[in-house]
C-alpha positions in Angstrom: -3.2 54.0 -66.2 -0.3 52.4 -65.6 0.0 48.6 -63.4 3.3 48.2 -61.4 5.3 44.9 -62.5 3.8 43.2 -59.8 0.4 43.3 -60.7 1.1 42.5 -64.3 2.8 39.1 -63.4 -0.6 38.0 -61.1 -2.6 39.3 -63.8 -0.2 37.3 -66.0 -0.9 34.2 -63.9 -4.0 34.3 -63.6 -4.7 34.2 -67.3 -2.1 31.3 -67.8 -3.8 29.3 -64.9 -7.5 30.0 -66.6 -6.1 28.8 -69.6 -4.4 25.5 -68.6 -7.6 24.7 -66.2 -9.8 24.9 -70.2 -7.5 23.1 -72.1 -8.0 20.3 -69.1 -11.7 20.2 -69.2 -11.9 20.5 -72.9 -9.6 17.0 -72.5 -11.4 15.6 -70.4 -14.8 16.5 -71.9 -13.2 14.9 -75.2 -12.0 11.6 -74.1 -15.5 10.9 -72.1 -17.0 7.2 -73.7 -20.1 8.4 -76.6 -21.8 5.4 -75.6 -25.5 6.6 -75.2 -25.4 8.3 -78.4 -23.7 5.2 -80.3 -26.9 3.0 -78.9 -29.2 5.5 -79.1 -28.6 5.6 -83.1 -28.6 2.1 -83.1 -31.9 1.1 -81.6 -34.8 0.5 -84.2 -37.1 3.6 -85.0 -40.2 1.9 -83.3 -38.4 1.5 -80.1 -37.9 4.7 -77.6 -34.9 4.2 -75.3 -36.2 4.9 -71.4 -33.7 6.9 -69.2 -32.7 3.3 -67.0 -31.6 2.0 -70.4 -29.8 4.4 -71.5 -28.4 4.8 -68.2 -27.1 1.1 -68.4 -25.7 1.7 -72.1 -23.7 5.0 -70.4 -21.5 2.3 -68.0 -20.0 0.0 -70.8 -17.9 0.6 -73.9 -19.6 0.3 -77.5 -19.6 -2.5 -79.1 -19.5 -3.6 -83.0 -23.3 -3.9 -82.9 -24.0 -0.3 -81.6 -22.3 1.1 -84.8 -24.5 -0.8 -87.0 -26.7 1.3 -88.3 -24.5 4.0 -89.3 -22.4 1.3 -91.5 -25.5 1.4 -94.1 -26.1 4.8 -93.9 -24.9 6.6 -97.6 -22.1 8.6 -97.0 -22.1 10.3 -100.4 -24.0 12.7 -101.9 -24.2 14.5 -104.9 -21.7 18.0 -105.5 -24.7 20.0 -107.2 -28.1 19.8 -107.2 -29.6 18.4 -110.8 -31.0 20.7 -113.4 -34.4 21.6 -112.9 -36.9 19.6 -115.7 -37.6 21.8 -118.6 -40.8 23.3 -118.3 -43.8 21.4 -120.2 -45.3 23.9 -122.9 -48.8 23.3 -123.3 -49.5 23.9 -126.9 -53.0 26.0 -127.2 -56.1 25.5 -129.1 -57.0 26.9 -132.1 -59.1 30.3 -130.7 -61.8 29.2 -133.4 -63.9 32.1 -133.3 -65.0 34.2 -136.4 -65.6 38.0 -136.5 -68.6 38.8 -138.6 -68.5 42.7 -137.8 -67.9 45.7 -135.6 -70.1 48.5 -133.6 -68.5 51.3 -132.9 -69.8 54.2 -130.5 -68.6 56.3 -128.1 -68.5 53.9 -124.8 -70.2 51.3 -126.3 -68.8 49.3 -129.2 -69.5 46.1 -129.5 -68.4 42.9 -132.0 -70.3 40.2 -133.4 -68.4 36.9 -133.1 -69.5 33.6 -134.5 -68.4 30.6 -132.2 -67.3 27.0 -132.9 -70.7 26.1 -132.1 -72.3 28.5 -134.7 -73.9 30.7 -132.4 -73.8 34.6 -132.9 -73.2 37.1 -129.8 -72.0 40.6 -129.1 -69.0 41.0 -127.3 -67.1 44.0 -125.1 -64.2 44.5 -123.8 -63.4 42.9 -121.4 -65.8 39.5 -122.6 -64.8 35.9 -123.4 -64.4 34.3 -126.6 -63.3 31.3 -127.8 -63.1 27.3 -126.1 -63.8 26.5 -122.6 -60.4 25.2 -121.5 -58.3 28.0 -123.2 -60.6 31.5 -123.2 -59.3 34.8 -124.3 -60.3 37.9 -123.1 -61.6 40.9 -125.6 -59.2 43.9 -125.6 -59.7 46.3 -128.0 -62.5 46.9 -130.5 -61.4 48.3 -133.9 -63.6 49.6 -136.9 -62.6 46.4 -138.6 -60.4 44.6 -136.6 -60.6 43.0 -132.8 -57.8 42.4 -130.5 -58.2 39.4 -128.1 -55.5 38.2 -125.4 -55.1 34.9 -124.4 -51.8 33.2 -121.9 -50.3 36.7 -122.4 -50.8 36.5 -126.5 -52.3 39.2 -128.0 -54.1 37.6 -131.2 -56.0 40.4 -133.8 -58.8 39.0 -135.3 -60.0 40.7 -138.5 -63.6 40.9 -140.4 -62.7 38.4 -142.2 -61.8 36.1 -139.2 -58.5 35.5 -139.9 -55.9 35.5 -137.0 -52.7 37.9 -137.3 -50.5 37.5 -134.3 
């Protein structure tokens, strides 16, 4: 489709005029007074401005006093953010359980574990051994041997009772 030369120089025109009339609001939209915002920022954080007063600030030009508040305000602010604290290990207690034996069946073995407290019980999988604050969990049952996890450790405790890790 092609526009005869006349229509291209109204069309012209008319985009230059549209153009010209923006750049003139955007000036005049830029040079208007930022009063109510300068006062607004500057009143206490207890007080809540009312429309009348903030219709009075709106008619005068800031003064020294309205800027205040922003003079104290910190300006500068770290480039990074700090290193996260190093994570605090929490060092475990001993498991202090002893393995006196092992039953072995089918779908029913079973181990006899001596406690801190001296007490003898049988234990599955799948049971708790060892302190209160710090349990592990009984995985596997061996002929002579138990495997126990605890915080994602697997310890093996033998006959014996000593700990292999």
């Amino acid at each position: 489709m092609r526009l005869s030369l006349r229509i291209r120089k109204l069309c012209f025109a008319l985009a230059t005029g549209l153009c010209l009339a923006g750049a003139a609001a955007i000036l005049a939209w830029g040079t208007k007074p930022l009063a109510p915002l300068a006062t607004a920022a500057a009143q206490s954080a207890t007080h809540v401005a009312t429309s009348r007063e903030l219709a009075a600030t709106h008619d005068r030009e800031p003064t020294r006093d309205d800027f205040a508040s922003l003079w104290d305000r910190p300006l500068r602010r770290a480039l990074y953010d700090p290193p996260p604290p190093p994570p605090v290990v929490r060092e475990l207690p001993p498991l202090g359980v002893e393995l006196l034996g092992t039953i072995i069946e089918p779908d029913n073995s079973m181990a006899l574990v001596r406690s801190e407290q001296g007490s003898v019980e049988y234990k599955r999988v799948g049971d708790i051994v060892g302190p209160v604050d710090s349990p592990a969990s009984v995985v596997e049952i061996g002929a002579e041997s138990i495997i126990v996890e605890r915080a994602e450790e697997r310890i093996t405790l033998g006959v014996r009772g000593s700990e292999r890790r």
